[in-house]
Structures are given as C-alpha cells and as structure tokens.
C-alpha positions, -999 to 999 in steps of 0.1 A, spaced: -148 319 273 -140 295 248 -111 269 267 -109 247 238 -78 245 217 -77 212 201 -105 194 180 -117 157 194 -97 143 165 -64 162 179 -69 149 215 -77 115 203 -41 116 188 -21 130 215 -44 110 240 -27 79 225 2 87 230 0 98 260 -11 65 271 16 48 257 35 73 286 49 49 312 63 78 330 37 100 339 4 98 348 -24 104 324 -56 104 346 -90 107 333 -94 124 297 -112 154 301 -85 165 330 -56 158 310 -74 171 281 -78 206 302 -41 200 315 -30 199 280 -51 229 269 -35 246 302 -4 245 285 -11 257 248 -30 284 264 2 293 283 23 282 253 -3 312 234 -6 340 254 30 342 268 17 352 303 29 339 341 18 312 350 -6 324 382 -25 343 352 -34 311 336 -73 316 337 -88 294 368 -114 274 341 -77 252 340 -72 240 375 -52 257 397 -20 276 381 7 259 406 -6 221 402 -4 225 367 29 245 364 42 214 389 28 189 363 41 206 329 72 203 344 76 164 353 66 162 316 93 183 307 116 160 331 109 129 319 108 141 279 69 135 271 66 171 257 90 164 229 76 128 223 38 143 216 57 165 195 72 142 176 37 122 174 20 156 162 41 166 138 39 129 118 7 141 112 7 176 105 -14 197 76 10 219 61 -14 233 39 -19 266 51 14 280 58 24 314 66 66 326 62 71 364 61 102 387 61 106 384 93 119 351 96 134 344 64 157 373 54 170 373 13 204 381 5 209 412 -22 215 395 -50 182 373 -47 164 405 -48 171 413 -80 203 433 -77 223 444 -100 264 431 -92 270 467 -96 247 481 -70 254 457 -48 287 464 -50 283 503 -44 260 492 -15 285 472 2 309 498 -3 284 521 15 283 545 -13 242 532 -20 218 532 3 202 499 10 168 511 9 160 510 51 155 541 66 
C-alpha cells in the first residue's frame, strides 16, 4: 500500500512552515510527515477515524494531535502557505458545482418566460 500523498518538494514546503509553528510540536520529519499524510488520507477517504489504516500510527494519538492543530489554528496557516503556491493548471469545475442561470444557456426571453410560468418544461426529468 502506497502511504504517500505528498511529493518531497510538497513536504519540504509545509515542513517549513511547520517549523516556523511555535505552538505545536513538530517532531522528527518522517513522523510528522506520516502524521500529516494521516490526515489527507482521512481528509480523502471520508472514513472514522479508528479505520485510519495502522501504517499511520495509532488512530487515537493522531485524532488527539489533528485536533491541537486545529486549536491553535496551524491547519489553516499550512493552508494559507500551500495555496501561495498552488498549480492551477489542471483544473476540473462541472455542473455540479457551478449551476447557469436560463438565460446563459442560450434561452430564448420567450421560453424562459413560458418556463417560469410553468407552461415549458425545463428539460429535467
């Protein structure tokens, strides 16, 4: 099983400024680096935390740990520190989060005022 989320370059990144973290203790890298990768794998999968996969440390030390982080703010600081350098080059928006009005879809006025009216369908079944 493949435990690794982020590149060297990634961790090198957030590794700074976690270090810059007077709050919280960092550690040694490769366990915060598996602490960290704890938590996107959580973050991913959307599952309890006692099914976080054992390769992570155990589930409760790391569930106590995320959330001192969340106490003291550090989660949205390395989010802030990420997203400065994020690569929006492949990006993905469907239908399901951005929803167009009628008229943007190439509506006539007229049909769009029938369909408001409820004399048109709108199309969904």
């Amino acid at each position: 099983m493949n435990t690794s989320f982020l590149t060297d370059d990634q961790w090198q990144h957030i590794l700074r400024s976690l270090r810059r973290e007077t709050r919280v203790y960092v550690g040694a890298d490769d366990s915060c680096r598996r602490f960290v990768e704890a938590v996107l794998w959580m973050t991913r999968s959307g599952a309890p935390w006692r099914l976080l996969p054992r390769e992570y440390g155990a589930w409760n030390s790391v569930y106590k740990r995320y959330a001192r982080w969340c106490e003291t703010g550090v989660w949205e600081r390395v989010f802030a520190v990420v997203s400065e350098a994020a690569d929006l080059e492949n990006l993905s928006v469907d239908s399901t989060t951005v929803k167009a009005h009628a008229c943007a879809t190439g509506a006539t006025k007229k049909a769009e005022a029938l369909r408001h009216k409820g004399l048109v369908g709108d199309g969904r079944a």
